[in-house]
C-alpha positions in Angstrom: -13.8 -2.8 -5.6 -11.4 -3.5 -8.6 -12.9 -2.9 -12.1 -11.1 -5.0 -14.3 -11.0 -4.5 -18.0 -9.4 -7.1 -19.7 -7.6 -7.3 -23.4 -6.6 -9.8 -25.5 -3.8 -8.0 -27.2 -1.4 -10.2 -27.1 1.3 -8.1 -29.0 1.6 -5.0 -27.8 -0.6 -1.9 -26.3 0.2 1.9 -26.7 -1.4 5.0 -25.2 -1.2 7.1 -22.1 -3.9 8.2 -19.6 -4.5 11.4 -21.4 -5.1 10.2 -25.1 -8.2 9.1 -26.2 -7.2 6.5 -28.5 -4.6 3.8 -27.9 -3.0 1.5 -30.6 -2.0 -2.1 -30.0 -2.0 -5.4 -31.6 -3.2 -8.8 -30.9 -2.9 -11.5 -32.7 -3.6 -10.4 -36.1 -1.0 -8.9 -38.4 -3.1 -5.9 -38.5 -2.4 -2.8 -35.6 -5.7 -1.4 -34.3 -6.6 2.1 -33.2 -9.0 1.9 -30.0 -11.0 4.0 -27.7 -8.7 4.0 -24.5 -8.9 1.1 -22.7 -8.7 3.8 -19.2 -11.5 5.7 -20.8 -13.6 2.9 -21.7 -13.2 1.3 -18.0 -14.2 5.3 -16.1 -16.9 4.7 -18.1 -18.2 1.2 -16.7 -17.0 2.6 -13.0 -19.7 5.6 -13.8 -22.3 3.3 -14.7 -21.5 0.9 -11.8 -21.9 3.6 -9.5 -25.0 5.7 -11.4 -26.8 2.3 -11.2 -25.9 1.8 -7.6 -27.1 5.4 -6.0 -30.5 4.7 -8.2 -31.0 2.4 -5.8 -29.6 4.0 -2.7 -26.8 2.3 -2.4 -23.2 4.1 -2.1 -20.4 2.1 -3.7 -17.1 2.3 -1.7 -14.1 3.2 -4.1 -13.3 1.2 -7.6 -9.9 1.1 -9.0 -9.6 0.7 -12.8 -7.1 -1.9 -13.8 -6.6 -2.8 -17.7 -5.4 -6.6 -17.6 -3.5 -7.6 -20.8 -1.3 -11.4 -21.5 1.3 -11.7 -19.9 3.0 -11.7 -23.7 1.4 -8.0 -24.7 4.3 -5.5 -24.0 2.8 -1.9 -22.0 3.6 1.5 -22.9 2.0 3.9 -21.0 2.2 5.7 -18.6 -0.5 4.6 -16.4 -0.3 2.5 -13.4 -3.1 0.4 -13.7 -1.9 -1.0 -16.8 -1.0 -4.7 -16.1 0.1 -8.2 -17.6 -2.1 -11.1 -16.0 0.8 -12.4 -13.8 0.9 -9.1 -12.0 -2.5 -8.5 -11.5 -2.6 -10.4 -7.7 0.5 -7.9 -6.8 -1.6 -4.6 -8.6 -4.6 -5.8 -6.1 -2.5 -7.0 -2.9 -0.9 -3.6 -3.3 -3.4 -1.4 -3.9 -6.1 -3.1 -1.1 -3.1 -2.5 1.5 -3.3 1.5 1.0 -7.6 1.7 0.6 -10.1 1.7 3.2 -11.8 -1.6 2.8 -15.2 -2.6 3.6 -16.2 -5.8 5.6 -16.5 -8.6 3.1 -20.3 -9.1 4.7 -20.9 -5.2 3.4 -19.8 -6.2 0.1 -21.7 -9.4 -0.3 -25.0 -7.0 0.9 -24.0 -4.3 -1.2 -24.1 -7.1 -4.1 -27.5 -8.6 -3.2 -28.8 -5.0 -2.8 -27.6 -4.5 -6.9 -29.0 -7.4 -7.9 
């Protein structure tokens, strides 16, 4: 399962896996200091998969991906930081190495969620 968070930042984003706030800018003039995007997705994967074993269910694997425009430029040093346009190779990728459950699994694990 790929959590994707996505930002509209369609200047520039700054921070690396470690820090706990990043700095970027979108559109505005104006730069902005904000909890890391990394963080902030661990922290929907968590309650993704708290919410899941309430209900008996164990989620296979998520991979955080932070999705930006294709015009924001990336300085990090995380892997999972991607423009829109390589987001299908990030997935492609990343699928190929994992252990992947049948799509029927995934569509119950869903239903079971809901």
């Amino acid at each position: 399962i790929f959590v994707v968070e996505a930002k509209n930042w369609a200047e520039y984003i700054k921070g690396n896996i470690n820090d706990d706030k990043w700095v970027g800018r979108g559109s505005s003039s104006s730069t902005l200091s904000v909890v890391s995007p990394f963080l902030q997705n661990d922290m929907h994967i968590r309650a993704l998969t708290d919410s899941a074993l309430r209900k008996g269910v164990r989620l296979p694997e998520m991979i955080s991906v932070i999705c930006l425009p294709d015009s924001a430029i990336i300085e990090t040093d995380c892997d999972n930081v991607v423009n829109l346009s390589k987001l299908p190779q990030f997935i492609f990728k990343n699928s190929l190495s994992k252990n992947k459950i049948p799509v029927i699994d995934t569509v119950r694990t869903i239903k079971t969620l809901e």
